[in-house]
N, C-alpha and C positions, 0 to 999 in steps of 0.2 A: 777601607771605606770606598765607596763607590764614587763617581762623579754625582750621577745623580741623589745619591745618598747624601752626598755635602752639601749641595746645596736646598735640600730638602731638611735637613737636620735627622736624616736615618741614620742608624749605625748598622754595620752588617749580621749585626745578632740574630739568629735566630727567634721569631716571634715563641711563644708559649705553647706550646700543645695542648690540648684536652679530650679526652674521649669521654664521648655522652652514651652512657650504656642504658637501652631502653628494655625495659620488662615489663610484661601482662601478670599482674600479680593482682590478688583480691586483699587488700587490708585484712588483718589478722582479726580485726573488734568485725567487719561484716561477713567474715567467711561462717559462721553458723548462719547466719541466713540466707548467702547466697546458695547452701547446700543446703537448705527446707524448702527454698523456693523452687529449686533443681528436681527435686526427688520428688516433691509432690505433682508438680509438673509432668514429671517420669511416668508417674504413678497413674493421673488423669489418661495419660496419652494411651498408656496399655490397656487401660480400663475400656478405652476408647474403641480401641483395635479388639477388643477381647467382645465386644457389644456385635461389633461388622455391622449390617445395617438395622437399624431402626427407623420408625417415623415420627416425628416430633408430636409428643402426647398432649389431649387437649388439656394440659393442664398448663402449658405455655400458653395458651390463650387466655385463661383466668388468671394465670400473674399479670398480663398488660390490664385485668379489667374489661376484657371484652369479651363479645357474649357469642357461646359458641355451641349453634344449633346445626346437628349435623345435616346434613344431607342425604337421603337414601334413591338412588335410580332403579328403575328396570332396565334390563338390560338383554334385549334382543341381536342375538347373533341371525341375521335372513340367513346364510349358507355356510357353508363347513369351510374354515379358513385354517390355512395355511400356520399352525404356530410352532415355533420353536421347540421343543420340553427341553428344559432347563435341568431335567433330572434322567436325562436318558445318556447314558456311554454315548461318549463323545466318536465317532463313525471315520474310519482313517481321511474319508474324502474331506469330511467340516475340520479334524486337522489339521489338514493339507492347506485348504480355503482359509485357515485365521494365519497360518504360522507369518506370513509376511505381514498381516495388520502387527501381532504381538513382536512381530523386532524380538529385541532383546529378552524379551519374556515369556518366549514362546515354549521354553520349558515347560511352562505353566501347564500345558496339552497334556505333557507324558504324567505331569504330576497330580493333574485334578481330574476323580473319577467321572464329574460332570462340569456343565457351564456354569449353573449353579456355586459348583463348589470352586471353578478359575476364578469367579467374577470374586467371589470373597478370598480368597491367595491373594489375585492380583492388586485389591485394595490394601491388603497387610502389606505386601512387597514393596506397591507402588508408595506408600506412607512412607515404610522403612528408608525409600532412595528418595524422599522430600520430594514426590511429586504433590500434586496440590492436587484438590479435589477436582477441579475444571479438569486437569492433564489426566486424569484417571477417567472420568467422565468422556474425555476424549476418547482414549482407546475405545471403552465401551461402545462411543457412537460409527467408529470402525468397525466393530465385530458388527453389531446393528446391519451397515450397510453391507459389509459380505454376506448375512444370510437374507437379506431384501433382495440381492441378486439371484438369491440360490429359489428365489418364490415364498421367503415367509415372511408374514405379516405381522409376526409377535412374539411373545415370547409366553410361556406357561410354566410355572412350579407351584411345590408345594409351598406354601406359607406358616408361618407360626413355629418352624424349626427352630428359629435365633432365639426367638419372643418368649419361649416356653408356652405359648398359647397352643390351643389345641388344632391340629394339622388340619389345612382347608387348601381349593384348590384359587392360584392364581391365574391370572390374565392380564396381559398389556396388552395392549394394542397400540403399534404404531401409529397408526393411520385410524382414528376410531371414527369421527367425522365420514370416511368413505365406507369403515366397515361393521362396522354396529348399530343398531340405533338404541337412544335410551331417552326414556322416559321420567322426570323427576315425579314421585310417589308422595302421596297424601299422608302431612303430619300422621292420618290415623291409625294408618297399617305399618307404623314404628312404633317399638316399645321402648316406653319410658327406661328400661334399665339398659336393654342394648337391640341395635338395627335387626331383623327379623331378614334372614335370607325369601325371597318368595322366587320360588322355580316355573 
Protein backbone atom coordinates (compact mmCIF):
# COMPACT_ATOMS: atom_id res chain seq x y z
CA UNK A 1 0.00 0.00 0.00
CA UNK A 2 1.12 3.29 -0.99
CA UNK A 3 1.66 6.45 1.21
CA UNK A 4 -0.83 8.17 -0.41
CA UNK A 5 -3.19 5.09 -0.56
CA UNK A 6 -3.04 5.10 3.47
CA UNK A 7 -3.89 7.90 4.12
CA UNK A 8 -6.72 8.03 1.65
CA UNK A 9 -8.07 4.46 2.64
CA UNK A 10 -6.97 3.00 -1.03
CA UNK A 11 -5.62 -0.44 -1.25
CA UNK A 12 -3.36 -1.16 -4.13
CA UNK A 13 -5.88 -3.39 -5.92
CA UNK A 14 -6.47 -3.10 -9.12
CA UNK A 15 -9.90 -1.20 -9.96
CA UNK A 16 -12.46 -3.55 -12.03
CA UNK A 17 -12.30 -3.58 -15.66
CA UNK A 18 -15.24 -3.48 -18.27
CA UNK A 19 -15.35 -3.46 -21.87
CA UNK A 20 -18.54 -1.71 -23.37
CA UNK A 21 -18.85 -3.34 -26.87
CA UNK A 22 -20.96 -1.14 -29.15
CA UNK A 23 -23.13 -2.54 -32.23
CA UNK A 24 -25.53 -0.97 -35.00
CA UNK A 25 -28.02 -3.73 -34.84
CA UNK A 26 -31.77 -3.27 -35.91
CA UNK A 27 -34.09 -5.18 -33.22
CA UNK A 28 -35.30 -8.45 -34.48
CA UNK A 29 -39.54 -7.45 -33.88
CA UNK A 30 -38.46 -4.07 -36.43
CA UNK A 31 -36.25 -5.65 -38.92
CA UNK A 32 -39.33 -6.58 -41.42
CA UNK A 33 -40.10 -3.12 -41.50
CA UNK A 34 -37.07 -1.60 -41.52
CA UNK A 35 -36.63 -3.76 -44.85
CA UNK A 36 -40.28 -2.72 -46.36
CA UNK A 37 -39.31 0.70 -45.84
CA UNK A 38 -35.81 0.03 -47.49
CA UNK A 39 -37.02 -1.66 -50.57
CA UNK A 40 -39.70 0.41 -51.35
CA UNK A 41 -37.78 3.43 -50.94
CA UNK A 42 -35.16 1.29 -53.37
CA UNK A 43 -37.99 0.91 -55.53
CA UNK A 44 -39.33 4.78 -55.68
CA UNK A 45 -35.72 5.95 -56.26
CA UNK A 46 -35.21 3.50 -59.58
CA UNK A 47 -38.69 4.31 -60.66
CA UNK A 48 -37.31 7.74 -60.34
CA UNK A 49 -34.08 7.44 -62.34
CA UNK A 50 -36.06 5.10 -64.87
CA UNK A 51 -38.71 8.42 -65.37
CA UNK A 52 -35.11 10.96 -66.13
CA UNK A 53 -36.94 14.10 -66.73
CA UNK A 54 -40.42 14.94 -66.48
CA UNK A 55 -42.47 18.17 -65.71
CA UNK A 56 -44.67 18.27 -62.79
CA UNK A 57 -48.42 17.40 -64.25
CA UNK A 58 -51.27 19.75 -63.80
CA UNK A 59 -52.73 17.53 -61.74
CA UNK A 60 -50.54 18.63 -58.79
CA UNK A 61 -52.12 21.62 -59.02
CA UNK A 62 -55.64 20.21 -58.53
CA UNK A 63 -54.53 18.16 -55.36
CA UNK A 64 -53.64 21.80 -53.52
CA UNK A 65 -57.28 22.90 -54.87
CA UNK A 66 -56.02 25.40 -57.06
CA UNK A 67 -57.08 26.49 -60.47
CA UNK A 68 -54.97 25.94 -63.20
CA UNK A 69 -55.62 27.71 -66.51
CA UNK A 70 -52.96 27.31 -68.87
CA UNK A 71 -51.13 29.76 -70.68
CA UNK A 72 -50.50 29.76 -74.50
CA UNK A 73 -47.74 32.54 -76.13
CA UNK A 74 -46.69 33.43 -79.64
CA UNK A 75 -43.55 33.14 -80.06
CA UNK A 76 -41.44 35.24 -82.39
CA UNK A 77 -38.02 34.40 -83.11
CA UNK A 78 -36.75 38.42 -85.33
CA UNK A 79 -33.43 36.38 -86.47
CA UNK A 80 -31.77 33.08 -86.83
CA UNK A 81 -30.10 32.25 -83.46
CA UNK A 82 -27.48 30.47 -82.55
CA UNK A 83 -29.01 27.05 -80.65
CA UNK A 84 -27.34 24.22 -79.37
CA UNK A 85 -28.98 20.58 -81.00
CA UNK A 86 -29.10 18.63 -78.34
CA UNK A 87 -29.52 15.56 -80.80
CA UNK A 88 -26.58 16.22 -83.00
CA UNK A 89 -22.96 13.90 -82.41
CA UNK A 90 -21.28 15.43 -80.00
CA UNK A 91 -18.09 17.50 -82.60
CA UNK A 92 -14.37 16.41 -81.03
CA UNK A 93 -13.94 20.50 -80.57
CA UNK A 94 -17.58 20.73 -78.05
CA UNK A 95 -15.61 17.62 -76.34
CA UNK A 96 -12.64 19.07 -75.96
CA UNK A 97 -14.59 22.50 -74.70
CA UNK A 98 -16.87 20.50 -71.83
CA UNK A 99 -14.23 17.82 -70.73
CA UNK A 100 -12.59 20.26 -67.93
CA UNK A 101 -16.38 21.64 -66.87
CA UNK A 102 -17.30 17.55 -66.48
CA UNK A 103 -14.07 16.66 -64.14
CA UNK A 104 -14.66 13.40 -63.22
CA UNK A 105 -17.41 12.66 -65.54
CA UNK A 106 -16.06 13.48 -68.54
CA UNK A 107 -16.26 9.99 -69.59
CA UNK A 108 -19.73 10.81 -70.02
CA UNK A 109 -18.48 12.47 -73.90
CA UNK A 110 -17.12 8.97 -75.27
CA UNK A 111 -20.10 7.40 -73.76
CA UNK A 112 -23.31 9.60 -74.82
CA UNK A 113 -24.14 9.53 -78.58
CA UNK A 114 -25.50 13.24 -77.83
CA UNK A 115 -25.98 16.03 -75.11
CA UNK A 116 -29.20 15.08 -75.00
CA UNK A 117 -28.40 11.55 -74.09
CA UNK A 118 -25.03 13.00 -71.32
CA UNK A 119 -27.45 15.25 -69.64
CA UNK A 120 -29.74 12.05 -68.88
CA UNK A 121 -26.31 9.56 -67.98
CA UNK A 122 -25.20 12.36 -66.03
CA UNK A 123 -28.39 12.73 -63.80
CA UNK A 124 -28.44 8.58 -63.29
CA UNK A 125 -24.49 8.84 -62.44
CA UNK A 126 -24.69 12.02 -60.57
CA UNK A 127 -27.90 10.54 -58.27
CA UNK A 128 -25.87 7.23 -58.14
CA UNK A 129 -22.67 9.35 -56.25
CA UNK A 130 -25.53 11.47 -53.92
CA UNK A 131 -25.05 14.50 -55.81
CA UNK A 132 -28.24 16.51 -55.03
CA UNK A 133 -30.18 17.98 -57.68
CA UNK A 134 -28.72 21.84 -57.20
CA UNK A 135 -24.96 19.88 -57.80
CA UNK A 136 -26.25 18.50 -61.00
CA UNK A 137 -28.03 21.52 -62.06
CA UNK A 138 -24.55 22.96 -61.43
CA UNK A 139 -22.66 21.16 -63.99
CA UNK A 140 -25.46 21.73 -66.31
CA UNK A 141 -25.04 25.59 -65.86
CA UNK A 142 -21.09 24.89 -66.75
CA UNK A 143 -21.79 23.15 -69.88
CA UNK A 144 -24.40 26.25 -70.46
CA UNK A 145 -21.58 28.67 -70.14
CA UNK A 146 -18.87 26.92 -72.28
CA UNK A 147 -21.20 26.82 -75.35
CA UNK A 148 -22.48 30.83 -74.55
CA UNK A 149 -18.77 31.28 -75.13
CA UNK A 150 -18.71 29.11 -78.25
CA UNK A 151 -21.79 31.92 -79.54
CA UNK A 152 -24.93 29.75 -78.61
CA UNK A 153 -27.88 31.03 -77.19
CA UNK A 154 -29.96 27.75 -76.42
CA UNK A 155 -30.44 24.76 -76.54
CA UNK A 156 -32.94 22.56 -79.21
CA UNK A 157 -34.26 18.79 -78.97
CA UNK A 158 -36.62 16.60 -79.60
CA UNK A 159 -39.26 16.28 -76.90
CA UNK A 160 -41.86 13.54 -76.00
CA UNK A 161 -39.03 10.76 -76.09
CA UNK A 162 -39.11 10.14 -72.22
CA UNK A 163 -43.04 10.98 -72.05
CA UNK A 164 -44.03 8.52 -74.59
CA UNK A 165 -45.93 11.60 -76.11
CA UNK A 166 -45.58 12.10 -79.73
CA UNK A 167 -42.09 13.65 -80.93
CA UNK A 168 -42.16 17.63 -81.35
CA UNK A 169 -39.50 20.00 -81.51
CA UNK A 170 -37.83 21.90 -78.44
CA UNK A 171 -36.34 25.35 -77.66
CA UNK A 172 -34.83 27.13 -74.65
CA UNK A 173 -33.63 29.99 -74.73
CA UNK A 174 -31.20 31.33 -72.47
CA UNK A 175 -31.63 34.83 -72.79
CA UNK A 176 -35.32 35.00 -74.19
CA UNK A 177 -36.00 38.65 -72.71
CA UNK A 178 -33.00 39.67 -75.46
CA UNK A 179 -34.01 37.02 -77.98
CA UNK A 180 -37.57 36.28 -78.80
CA UNK A 181 -40.48 38.08 -78.46
CA UNK A 182 -43.81 36.55 -77.19
CA UNK A 183 -46.92 37.49 -77.11
CA UNK A 184 -49.73 35.95 -74.47
CA UNK A 185 -52.74 34.62 -77.00
CA UNK A 186 -56.47 35.03 -76.50
CA UNK A 187 -58.41 32.40 -74.30
CA UNK A 188 -60.06 31.80 -77.88
CA UNK A 189 -57.61 30.44 -80.20
CA UNK A 190 -57.02 27.61 -77.27
CA UNK A 191 -58.74 24.40 -77.28
CA UNK A 192 -60.64 23.25 -74.59
CA UNK A 193 -59.05 19.77 -74.81
CA UNK A 194 -55.33 20.77 -75.45
CA UNK A 195 -53.18 24.17 -76.61
CA UNK A 196 -53.23 24.47 -80.48
CA UNK A 197 -49.49 24.98 -81.92
CA UNK A 198 -50.11 28.30 -84.40
CA UNK A 199 -47.05 28.73 -86.76
Amino acid sequence: MGFLSSLFGFDDAKPAQSTVVQATSIPEELKPFVTEVLETSQQQFQDDIAKGYTKKGRNLASSYNISYEPTLYRIDQPSKINLFDMESPLSADTKEALTETLGDYSYLLDESKNLRELYDEFRIDGTNDFMSADDIQDYFDSIKDVLQKKGYKGFEHKGGLLTGKSPHNVRIYWEPTKDIKFKELKPEVMSTSRAQIIE
